[in-house]
C-alpha positions in Angstrom: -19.0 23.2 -12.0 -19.3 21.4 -15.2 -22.9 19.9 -16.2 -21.3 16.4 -15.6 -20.6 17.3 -12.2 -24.0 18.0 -11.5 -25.3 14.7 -12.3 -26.6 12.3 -9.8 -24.4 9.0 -10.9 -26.0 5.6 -10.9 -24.5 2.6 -12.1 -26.4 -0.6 -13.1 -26.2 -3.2 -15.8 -28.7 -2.7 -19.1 -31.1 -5.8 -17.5 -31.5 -3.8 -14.4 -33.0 -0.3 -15.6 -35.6 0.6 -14.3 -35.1 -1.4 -11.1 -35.8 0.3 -7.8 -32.5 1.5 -7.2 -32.8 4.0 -10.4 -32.6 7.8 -9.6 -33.9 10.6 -11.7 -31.4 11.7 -14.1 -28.6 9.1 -13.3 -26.5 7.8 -15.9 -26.8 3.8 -16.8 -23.6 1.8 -18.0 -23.5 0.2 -20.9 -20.0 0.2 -22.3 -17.0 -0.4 -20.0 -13.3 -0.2 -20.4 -11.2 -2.2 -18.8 -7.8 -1.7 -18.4 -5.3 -4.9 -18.7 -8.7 -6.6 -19.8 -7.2 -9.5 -21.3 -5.5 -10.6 -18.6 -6.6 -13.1 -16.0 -8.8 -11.2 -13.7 -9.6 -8.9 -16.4 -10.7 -11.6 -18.9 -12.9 -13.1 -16.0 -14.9 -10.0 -15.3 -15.2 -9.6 -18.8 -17.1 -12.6 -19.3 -19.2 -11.4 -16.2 -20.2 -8.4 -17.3 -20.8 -9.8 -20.8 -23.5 -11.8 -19.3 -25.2 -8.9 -17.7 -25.3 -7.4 -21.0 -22.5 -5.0 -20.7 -20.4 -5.0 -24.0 -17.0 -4.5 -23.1 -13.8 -3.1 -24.5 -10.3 -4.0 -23.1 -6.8 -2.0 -23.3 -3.8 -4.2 -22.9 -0.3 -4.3 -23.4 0.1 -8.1 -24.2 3.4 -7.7 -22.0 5.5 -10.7 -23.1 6.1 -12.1 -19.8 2.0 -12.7 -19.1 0.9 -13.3 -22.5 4.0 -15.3 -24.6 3.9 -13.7 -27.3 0.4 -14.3 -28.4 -1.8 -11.2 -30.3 -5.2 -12.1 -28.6 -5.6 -14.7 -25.7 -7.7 -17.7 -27.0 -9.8 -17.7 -23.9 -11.1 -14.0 -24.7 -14.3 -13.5 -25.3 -15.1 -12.5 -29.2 -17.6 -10.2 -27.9 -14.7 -8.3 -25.9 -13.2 -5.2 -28.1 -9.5 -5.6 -27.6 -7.3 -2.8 -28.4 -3.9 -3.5 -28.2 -1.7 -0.8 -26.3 -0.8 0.6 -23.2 -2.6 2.8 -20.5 1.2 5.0 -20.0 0.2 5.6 -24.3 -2.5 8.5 -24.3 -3.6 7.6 -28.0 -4.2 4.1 -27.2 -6.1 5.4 -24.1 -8.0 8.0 -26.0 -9.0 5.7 -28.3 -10.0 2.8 -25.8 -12.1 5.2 -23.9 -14.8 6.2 -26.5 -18.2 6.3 -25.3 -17.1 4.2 -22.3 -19.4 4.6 -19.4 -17.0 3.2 -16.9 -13.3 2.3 -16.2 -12.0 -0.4 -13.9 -8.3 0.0 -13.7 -6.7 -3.8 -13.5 -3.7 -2.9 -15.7 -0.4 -2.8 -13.6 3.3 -5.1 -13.1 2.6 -7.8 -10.8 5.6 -9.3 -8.0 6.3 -8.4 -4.9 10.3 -10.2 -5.4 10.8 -8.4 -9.4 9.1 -5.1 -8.1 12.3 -4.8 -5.8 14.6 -4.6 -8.8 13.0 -3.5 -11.9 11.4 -0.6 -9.5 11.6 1.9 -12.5 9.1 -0.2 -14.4 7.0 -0.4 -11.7 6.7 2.7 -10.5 5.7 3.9 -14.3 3.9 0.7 -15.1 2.1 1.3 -12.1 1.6 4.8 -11.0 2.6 6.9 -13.6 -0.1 5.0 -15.8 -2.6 5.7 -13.2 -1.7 9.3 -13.5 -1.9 9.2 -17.6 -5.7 7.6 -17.0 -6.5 9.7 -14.4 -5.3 12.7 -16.9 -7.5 11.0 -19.2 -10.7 10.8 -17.7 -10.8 14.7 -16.0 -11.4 15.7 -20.0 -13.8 12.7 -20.4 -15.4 11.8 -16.9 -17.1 8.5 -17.0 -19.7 7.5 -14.5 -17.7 4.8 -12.1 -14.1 4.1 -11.9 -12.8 1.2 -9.9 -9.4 0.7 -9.1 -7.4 -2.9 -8.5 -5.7 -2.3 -5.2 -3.8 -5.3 -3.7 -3.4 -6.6 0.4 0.0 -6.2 -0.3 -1.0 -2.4 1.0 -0.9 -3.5 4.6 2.6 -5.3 4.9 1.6 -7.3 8.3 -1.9 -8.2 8.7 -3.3 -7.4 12.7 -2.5 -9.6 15.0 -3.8 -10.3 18.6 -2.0 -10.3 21.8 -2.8 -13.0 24.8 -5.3 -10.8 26.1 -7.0 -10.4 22.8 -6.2 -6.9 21.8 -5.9 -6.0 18.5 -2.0 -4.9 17.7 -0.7 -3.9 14.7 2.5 -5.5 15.0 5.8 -4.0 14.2 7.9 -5.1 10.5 9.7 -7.9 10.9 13.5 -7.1 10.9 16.2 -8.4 8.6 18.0 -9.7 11.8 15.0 -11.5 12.8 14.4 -13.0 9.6 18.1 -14.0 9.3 17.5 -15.6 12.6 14.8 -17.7 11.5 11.8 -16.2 13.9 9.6 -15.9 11.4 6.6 -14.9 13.6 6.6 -10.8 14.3 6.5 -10.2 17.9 5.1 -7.4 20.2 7.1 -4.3 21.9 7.9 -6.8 24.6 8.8 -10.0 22.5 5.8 -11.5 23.4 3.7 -13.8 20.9 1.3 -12.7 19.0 -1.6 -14.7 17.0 -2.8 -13.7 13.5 -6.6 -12.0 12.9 -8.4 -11.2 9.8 -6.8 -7.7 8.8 -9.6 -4.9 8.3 -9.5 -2.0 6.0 -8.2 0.5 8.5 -5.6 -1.4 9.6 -2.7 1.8 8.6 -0.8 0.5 5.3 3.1 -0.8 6.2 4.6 -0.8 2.4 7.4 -3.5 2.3 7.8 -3.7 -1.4 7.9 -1.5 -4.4 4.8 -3.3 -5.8 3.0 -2.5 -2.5 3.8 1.4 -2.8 3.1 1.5 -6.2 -0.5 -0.6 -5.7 -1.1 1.8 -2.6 -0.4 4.8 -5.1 -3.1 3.6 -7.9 -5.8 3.1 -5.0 -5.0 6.8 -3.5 -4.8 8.6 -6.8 -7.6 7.6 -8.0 -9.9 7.8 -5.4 -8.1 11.9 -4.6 -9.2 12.5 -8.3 -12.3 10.7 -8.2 -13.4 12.8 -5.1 -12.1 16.0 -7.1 -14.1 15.5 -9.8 -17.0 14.1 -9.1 -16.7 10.6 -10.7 -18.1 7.9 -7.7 -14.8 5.9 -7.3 -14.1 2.3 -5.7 -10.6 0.7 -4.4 -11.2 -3.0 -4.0 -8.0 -4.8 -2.3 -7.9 -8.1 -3.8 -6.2 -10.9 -1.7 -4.5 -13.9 -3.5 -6.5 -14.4 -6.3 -6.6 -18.0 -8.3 -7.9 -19.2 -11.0 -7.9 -20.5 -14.6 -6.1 -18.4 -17.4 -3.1 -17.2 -14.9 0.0 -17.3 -16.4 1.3 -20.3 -15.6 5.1 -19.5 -17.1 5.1 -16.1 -15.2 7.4 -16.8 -12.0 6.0 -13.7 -10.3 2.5 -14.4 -10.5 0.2 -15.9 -7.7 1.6 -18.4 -5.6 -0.9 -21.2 -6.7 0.4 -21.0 -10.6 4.0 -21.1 -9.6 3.2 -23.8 -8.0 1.4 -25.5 -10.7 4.1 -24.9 -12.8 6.2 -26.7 -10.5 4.0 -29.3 -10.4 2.9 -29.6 -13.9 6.9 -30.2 -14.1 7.3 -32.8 -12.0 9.0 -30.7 -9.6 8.5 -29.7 -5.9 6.8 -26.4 -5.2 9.4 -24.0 -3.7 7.9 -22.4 -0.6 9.6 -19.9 1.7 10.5 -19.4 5.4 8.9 -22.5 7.2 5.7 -22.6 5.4 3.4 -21.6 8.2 2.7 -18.4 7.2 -1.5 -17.9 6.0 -3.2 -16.2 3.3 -6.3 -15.6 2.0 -6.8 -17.5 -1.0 -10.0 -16.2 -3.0 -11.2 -17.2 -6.6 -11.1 -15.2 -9.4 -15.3 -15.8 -10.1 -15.7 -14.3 -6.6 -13.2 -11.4 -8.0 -15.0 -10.3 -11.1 -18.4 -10.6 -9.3 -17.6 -8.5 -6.4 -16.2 -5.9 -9.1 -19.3 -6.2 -10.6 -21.4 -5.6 -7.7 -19.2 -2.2 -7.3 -19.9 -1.3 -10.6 -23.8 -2.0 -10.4 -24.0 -0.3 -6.9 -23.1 3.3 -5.2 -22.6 1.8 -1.7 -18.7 1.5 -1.5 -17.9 5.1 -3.6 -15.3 6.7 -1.8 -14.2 4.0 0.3 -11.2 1.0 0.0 -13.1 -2.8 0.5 -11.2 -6.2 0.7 -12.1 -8.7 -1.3 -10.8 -11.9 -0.3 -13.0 -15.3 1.2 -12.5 -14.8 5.1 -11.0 -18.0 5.3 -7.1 -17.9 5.8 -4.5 -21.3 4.9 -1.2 -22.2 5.3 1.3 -21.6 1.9 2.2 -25.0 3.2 -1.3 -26.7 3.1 -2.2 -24.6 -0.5 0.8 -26.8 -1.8 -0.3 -30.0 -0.9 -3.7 -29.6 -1.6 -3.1 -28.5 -5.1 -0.3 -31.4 -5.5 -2.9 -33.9 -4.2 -5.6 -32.4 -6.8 -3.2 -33.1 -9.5 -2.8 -36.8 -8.7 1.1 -35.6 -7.8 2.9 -37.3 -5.2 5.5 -34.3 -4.8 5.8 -32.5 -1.3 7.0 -29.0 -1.3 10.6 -28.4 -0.7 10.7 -25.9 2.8 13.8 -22.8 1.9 14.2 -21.5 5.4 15.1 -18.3 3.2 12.6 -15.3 3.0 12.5 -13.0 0.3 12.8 -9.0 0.8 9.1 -7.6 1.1 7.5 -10.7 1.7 4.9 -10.5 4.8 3.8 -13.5 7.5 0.6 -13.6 7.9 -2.6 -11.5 5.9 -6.0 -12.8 5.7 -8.8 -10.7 5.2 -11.8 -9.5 7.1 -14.4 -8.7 4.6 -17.6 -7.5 6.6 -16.7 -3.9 5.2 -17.1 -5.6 1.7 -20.4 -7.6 2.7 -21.7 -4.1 4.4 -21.0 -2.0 1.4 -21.5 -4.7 -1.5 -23.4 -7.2 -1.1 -20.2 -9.1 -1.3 -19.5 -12.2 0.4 -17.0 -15.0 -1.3 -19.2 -18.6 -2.6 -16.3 -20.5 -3.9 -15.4 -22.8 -1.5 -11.6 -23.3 -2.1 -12.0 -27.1 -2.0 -14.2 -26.7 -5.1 -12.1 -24.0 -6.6 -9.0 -26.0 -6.5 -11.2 -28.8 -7.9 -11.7 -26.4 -10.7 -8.0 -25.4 -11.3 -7.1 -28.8 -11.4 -8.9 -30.0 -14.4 -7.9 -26.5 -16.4 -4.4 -27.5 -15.4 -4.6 -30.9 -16.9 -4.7 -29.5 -20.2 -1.9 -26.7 -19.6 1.8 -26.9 -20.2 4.1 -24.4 -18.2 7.3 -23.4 -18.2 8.9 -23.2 -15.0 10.8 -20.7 -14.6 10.6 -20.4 -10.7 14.5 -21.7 -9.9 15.5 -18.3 -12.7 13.3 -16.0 -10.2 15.4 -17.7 -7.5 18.8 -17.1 -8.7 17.3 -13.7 -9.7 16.8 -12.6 -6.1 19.3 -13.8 -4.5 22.3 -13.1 -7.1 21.0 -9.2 -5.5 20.8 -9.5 -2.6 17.1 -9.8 -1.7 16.7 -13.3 -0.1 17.3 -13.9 3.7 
């Protein structure tokens, strides 16, 4: 076993040594890489840990479709080290990864609807870049790496039946979706009601993104456990926030739908509406990553980070309409799109047991927030191209 391996690992911020936490001979972070770091989640913990005295270098791609063009987001910290290239490009990687003390891994292609046709992108974007990074760091281990896993990982959240039992409920079918019954159903047909989905709830893959976010998590926390680096999957819920991209049409659901709105047009929402998600903001996000970072309590295991809390796609629409002073109701498809789930919301008492971690941002006040960022945005909408995208292949119902 290398001397590395022998190390006990402990992971805390500069401001923090010495605090009672320590252990003899663990190794303190100080410089951390992190991968699509100028993005929007990434570019929010950045200006975390910047306040907690990390300093903080990010690898990205600037991939066209996110960033516009543009050589270095305005909204970047200076203080943040931003090398321009690609995790799947091992000189880039090499060269982002000097004297870092830990790696969280945010870089990856975003979309459930685009991940069903450009799957070859995905899959190397995705999980062939993991496996270059992973490559990577068995020649230079770093203390902690954490990995952006997604709730896309569990298809269906759990549902209840009458009597209260906990079902995981079988995958909608393209029949039943063509039919309109939204709502999956038990063995017997019989209703079920949605429940916050816990961590072992067994992962149901609809979607190429899903796989490929479920391969990320796994690979690095198999390589982790094989050498010795502590290692952290969080599964983030829908995440929102200033800096998305508000031209991207496969981004969160709350910036396509700004960029609807910001265009005087009607939010485009699928099936009836009804179905709920977790909605969690990004401040929450790059705290609780911090926390994993700072902490040894969640190495090894998979934690959800969403707020708890679930809404109605429906609801999200008109709230964020009504927050923009626009008097625009969302137009109801009745179509579904291939991979697309009902109902996930999270439970996050494995997160709060592990972390620390509970969501603060209430989303009335985060909403609040997005809507004065917005008011100063101009988007592109490009959410009727996504449309015609899907469905000139075959992959709306």
């Amino acid at each position: 076993m290398q001397n590395w391996q022998r190390q006990m690992f402990h992971v805390v911020g500069p401001g923090n040594a010495g605090s009672s936490n320590d252990r003899a001979g663990g190794s303190f972070v100080q410089r951390v890489l992190i991968t699509g770091g100028a993005g929007f989640i990434g570019s929010h913990l950045a200006d975390e840990l910047l306040r907690g005295g990390y300093r903080v270098v990010a690898l990205d791609a600037l991939v066209e479709q996110v960033h516009d063009g543009c050589d270095r987001p305005a909204y970047l910290d200076p203080e943040v080290e931003l090398i321009v290239g690609d995790v799947r490009d091992r000189e880039a990687l090499d060269r982002a990864l000097v004297g870092v003390d830990a790696v969280v891994h945010l870089a990856a292609r975003v979309g459930v609807g685009q991940s069903m046709y450009e799957i070859s992108e995905y899959c190397s974007a995705n999980t062939s870049a993991t496996g270059v990074l992973l490559e990577a760091l068995a020649e230079r281990p770093v203390a902690k790496l954490l990995v952006a896993s997604s709730m896309s990982v569990y298809g269906e959240g759990l549902y209840a039946d009458s009597d209260g039992n906990e079902i995981v409920a079988p995958e909608r079918t393209r029949a039943q979706i063509e039919r309109g019954d939204w709502d999956p159903m038990g063995d017997d047909g019989e209703p079920l009601a949605p429940v916050p989905t816990p961590e072992w709830k067994p992962p149901a893959l609809s979607s190429v993104y899903a796989l490929t976010k479920y391969d990320q998590e796994r690979l690095c926390l198999v390589c982790g456990q094989a050498y010795g680096m502590p290692t952290v999957a969080l599964r983030f819920f829908n995440v929102y926030g200033t800096r998305q991209a508000l031209s991207n049409p496969y981004t969160g659901v709350l910036a396509i739908f700004a960029s609807r709105l910001l265009n005087d047009r009607p939010p485009l929402v699928f099936e009836d509406g009804r179905q709920r998600r977790d909605f969690v903001s990004v401040y929450d996000v790059a705290r609780a990553c911090r926390l994993a970072l700072e902490g040894d309590g969640a190495d090894g295991h998979v934690a959800n980070i969403g707020s708890g809390r679930s809404v109605s796609v429906l609801e999200i629409a008109a709230e964020l309409a009504h927050r923009l002073g626009k008097e625009i109701d969302a137009e109801v498809t009745g179509t579904a799109r291939a991979g697309d789930v009902r109902h996930c919301f999270a439970d996050t008492r494995l997160a709060e047991k592990l972390l620390g971690f509970r969501a603060t941002v209430e989303l009335q006040d985060g909403l609040a927030g997005l809507a004065e960022w917005l008011e100063g945005q101009v988007a592109t909408d490009r959410a009727d191209e996504a449309a015609r995208e899907l469905a000139a292949r075959g992959l709306t119902l």
